[in-house]
C-alpha positions in Angstrom: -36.6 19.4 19.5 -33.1 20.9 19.0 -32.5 21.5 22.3 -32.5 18.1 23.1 -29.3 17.7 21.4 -26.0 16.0 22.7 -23.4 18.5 21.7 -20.5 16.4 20.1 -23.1 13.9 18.7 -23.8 15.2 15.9 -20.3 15.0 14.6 -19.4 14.2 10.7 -17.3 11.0 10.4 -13.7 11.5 9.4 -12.7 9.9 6.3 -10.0 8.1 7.4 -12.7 6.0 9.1 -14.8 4.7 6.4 -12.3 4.8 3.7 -9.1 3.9 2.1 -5.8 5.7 3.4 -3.9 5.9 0.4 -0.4 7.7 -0.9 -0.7 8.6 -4.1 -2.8 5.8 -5.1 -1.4 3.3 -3.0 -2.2 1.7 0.3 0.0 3.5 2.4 2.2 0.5 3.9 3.0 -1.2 0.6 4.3 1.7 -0.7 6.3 2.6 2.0 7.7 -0.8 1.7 7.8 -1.1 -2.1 10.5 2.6 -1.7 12.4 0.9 1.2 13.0 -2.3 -0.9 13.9 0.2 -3.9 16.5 2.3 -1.0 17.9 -0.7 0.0 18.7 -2.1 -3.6 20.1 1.3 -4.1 22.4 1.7 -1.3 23.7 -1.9 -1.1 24.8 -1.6 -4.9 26.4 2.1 -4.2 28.2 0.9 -1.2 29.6 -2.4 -2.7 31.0 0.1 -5.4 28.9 -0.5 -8.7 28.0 3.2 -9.0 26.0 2.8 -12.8 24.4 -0.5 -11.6 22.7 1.7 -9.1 20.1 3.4 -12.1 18.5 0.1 -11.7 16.1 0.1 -8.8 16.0 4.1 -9.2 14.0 2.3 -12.9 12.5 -0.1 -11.1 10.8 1.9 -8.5 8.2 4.0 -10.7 7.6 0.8 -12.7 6.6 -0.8 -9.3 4.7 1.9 -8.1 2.3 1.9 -11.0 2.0 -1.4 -10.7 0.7 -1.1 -7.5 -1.4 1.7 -8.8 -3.2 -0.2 -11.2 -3.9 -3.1 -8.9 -5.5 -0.7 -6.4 -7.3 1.0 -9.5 -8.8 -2.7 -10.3 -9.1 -3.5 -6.8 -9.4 -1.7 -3.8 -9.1 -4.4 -1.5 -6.2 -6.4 -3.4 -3.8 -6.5 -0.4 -6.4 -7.5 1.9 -7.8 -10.7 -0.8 -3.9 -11.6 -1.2 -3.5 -12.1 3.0 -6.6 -13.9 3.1 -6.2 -16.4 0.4 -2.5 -17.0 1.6 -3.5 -17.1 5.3 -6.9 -19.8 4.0 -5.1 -21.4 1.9 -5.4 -24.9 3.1 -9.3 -24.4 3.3 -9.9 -23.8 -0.7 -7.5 -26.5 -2.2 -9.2 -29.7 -3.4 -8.7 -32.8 -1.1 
């Protein structure tokens, strides 16, 4: 019976198929944005010239990233429940 077999179709499933691409314990695109928002605040205080204003999202940052941390932690799914109730909105509220 083993030489009945398809070669290539036996193949183990990658992981990024069946589960969660995360960056250190994040979905990968809101923490990509959650650093750009942080990078941003950053540079547009250092350019307008309030250098020791600029610790502030450099604080912020980490505090936002475990944030996002936990709610991935709780939820796995937390961004995808957030787009859906926002984008079904009008289907839940009480007429």
């Amino acid at each position: 019976m083993r030489d009945l077999e398809i070669d290539g179709y036996a193949v183990p499933i990658e992981p990024g198929v069946w589960q969660r691409v995360l960056t250190y314990g994040v979905p990968r695109l809101w923490g990509a944005c959650w650093t750009a928002i942080c990078a941003m605040a950053f540079l547009m205080i250092l350019f307008r010239g309030y250098g020791k204003l600029c610790l502030i999202p450099i604080a912020c940052w980490p505090v936002g990233y475990i944030l996002l941390v936990l709610l991935t932690i709780w939820d796995e799914r937390w961004d995808d429940v957030l787009i859906a109730s926002t984008k079904y909105r009008s289907h839940y509220e009480a007429r």
